[in-house]
N, C-alpha and C positions, 0 to 999 in steps of 0.2 A: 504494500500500500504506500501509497505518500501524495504529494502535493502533484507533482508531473508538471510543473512548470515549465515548457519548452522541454523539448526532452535533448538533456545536455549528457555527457560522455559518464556520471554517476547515477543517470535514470536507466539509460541503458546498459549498463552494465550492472543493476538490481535487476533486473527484466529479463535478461538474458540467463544470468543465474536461476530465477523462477522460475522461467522455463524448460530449461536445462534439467531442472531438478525433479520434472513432474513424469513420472512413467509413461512411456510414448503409448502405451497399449493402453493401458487403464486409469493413469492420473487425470487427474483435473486442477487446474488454475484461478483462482478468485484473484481478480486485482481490484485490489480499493482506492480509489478517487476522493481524496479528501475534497468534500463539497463547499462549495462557495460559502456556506453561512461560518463555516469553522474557519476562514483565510482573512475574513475582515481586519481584525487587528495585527496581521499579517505587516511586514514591513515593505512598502511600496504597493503596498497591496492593490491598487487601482491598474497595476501592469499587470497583473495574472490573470490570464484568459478563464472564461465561464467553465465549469463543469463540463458543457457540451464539445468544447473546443480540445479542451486536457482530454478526456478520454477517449475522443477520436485520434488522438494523437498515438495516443498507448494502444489502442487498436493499430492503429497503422504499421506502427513498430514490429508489433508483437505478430501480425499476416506477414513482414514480410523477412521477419527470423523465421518460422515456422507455418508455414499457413496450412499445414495439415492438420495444425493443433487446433486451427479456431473454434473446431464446433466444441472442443474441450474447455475455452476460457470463456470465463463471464467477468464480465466490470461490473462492481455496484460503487453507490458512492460510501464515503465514511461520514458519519456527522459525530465523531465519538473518537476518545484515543484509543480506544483498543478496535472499535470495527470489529465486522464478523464473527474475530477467533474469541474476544469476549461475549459473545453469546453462549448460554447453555448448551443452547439447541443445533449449535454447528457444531459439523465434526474437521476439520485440522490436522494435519501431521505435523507439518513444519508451518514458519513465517521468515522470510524472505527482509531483511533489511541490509542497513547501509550500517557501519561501526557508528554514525552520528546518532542513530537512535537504537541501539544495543537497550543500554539502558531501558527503553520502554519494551521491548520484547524482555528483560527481567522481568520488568514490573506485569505485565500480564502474565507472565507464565506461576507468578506468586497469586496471582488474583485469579486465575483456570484450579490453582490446586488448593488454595485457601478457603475462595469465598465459593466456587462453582462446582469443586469435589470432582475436577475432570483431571484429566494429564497434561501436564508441560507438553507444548510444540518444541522442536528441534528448532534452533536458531541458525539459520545460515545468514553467514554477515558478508559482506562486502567490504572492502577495504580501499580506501584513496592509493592509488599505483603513482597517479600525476602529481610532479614536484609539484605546482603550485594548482589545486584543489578549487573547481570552480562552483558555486552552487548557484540556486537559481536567487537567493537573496541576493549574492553578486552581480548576476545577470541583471537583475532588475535595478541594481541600485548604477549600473552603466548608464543603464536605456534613459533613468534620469540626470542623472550625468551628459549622456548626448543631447537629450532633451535640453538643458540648462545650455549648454555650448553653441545647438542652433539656435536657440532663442537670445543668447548673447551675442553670436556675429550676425544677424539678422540686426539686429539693435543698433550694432557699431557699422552695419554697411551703409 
């Protein structure tokens, strides 16, 4: 799951591990889209495309790593930190993050066997490989940035 802001070189390399990981015969794939009401206080948040936009995107990605998988994967959105795998009533093996949010794959896997009485998912992380680590709060805090620069030589021409 996550944000899918533009999908930059750590979207797709979660994505890719996810799918990679799912049994070609018999697994199945849930991607979660953290939905538009949870991005608001989000930082720049006025640059990240609607809901409808991000997970066309992760579709797009994800037909044309795989496209024999797709009748396998479904998108839903998140409106919650844990999504899906904190529900009772799903079932889970693994969840699929980045080392940035490690941390909250702990915290639900304490919350599946504490409060839910189910079993910890397997955590497969991903790891930044790129010396200099791009994210999509970066990415957007450019696009303001470029933003500011042509509205400043516009000003000064």
């Amino acid at each position: 799951g996550g944000t899918f802001d533009g999908l930059h070189f750590g979207h797709r390399k979660l994505l890719t591990l996810a799918m990679s990981s799912v049994n070609p015969v018999t697994g199945r794939l849930l991607v979660g889209v953290t939905a538009d009401e949870m991005l608001k206080k989000k930082e720049n948040a006025e640059y990240i495309p609607c809901l409808k936009d991000r997970m066309d995107g992760v579709r797009a990605f994800l037909s044309r790593l795989s496209p024999g998988m797709m009748n396998r994967v479904k998108m839903v959105p998140i409106s919650d930190s844990f999504g899906p795998p904190g529900q009772p009533d799903q079932h889970f093996d693994a969840l699929v993050l980045s080392h940035e949010t490690l941390e909250t794959g702990y915290k639900l896997n304490q919350y599946r066997v504490k409060d839910l009485g189910i079993k910890p998912l397997y955590l497969l992380c991903t790891r930044r490989t790129e010396a200099h680590g791009m994210s999509s709060t970066a990415l957007r805090r450019l696009r303001v940035l470029k933003g500011k620069d042509t509205a400043v030589n516009k000003s000064t021409a």
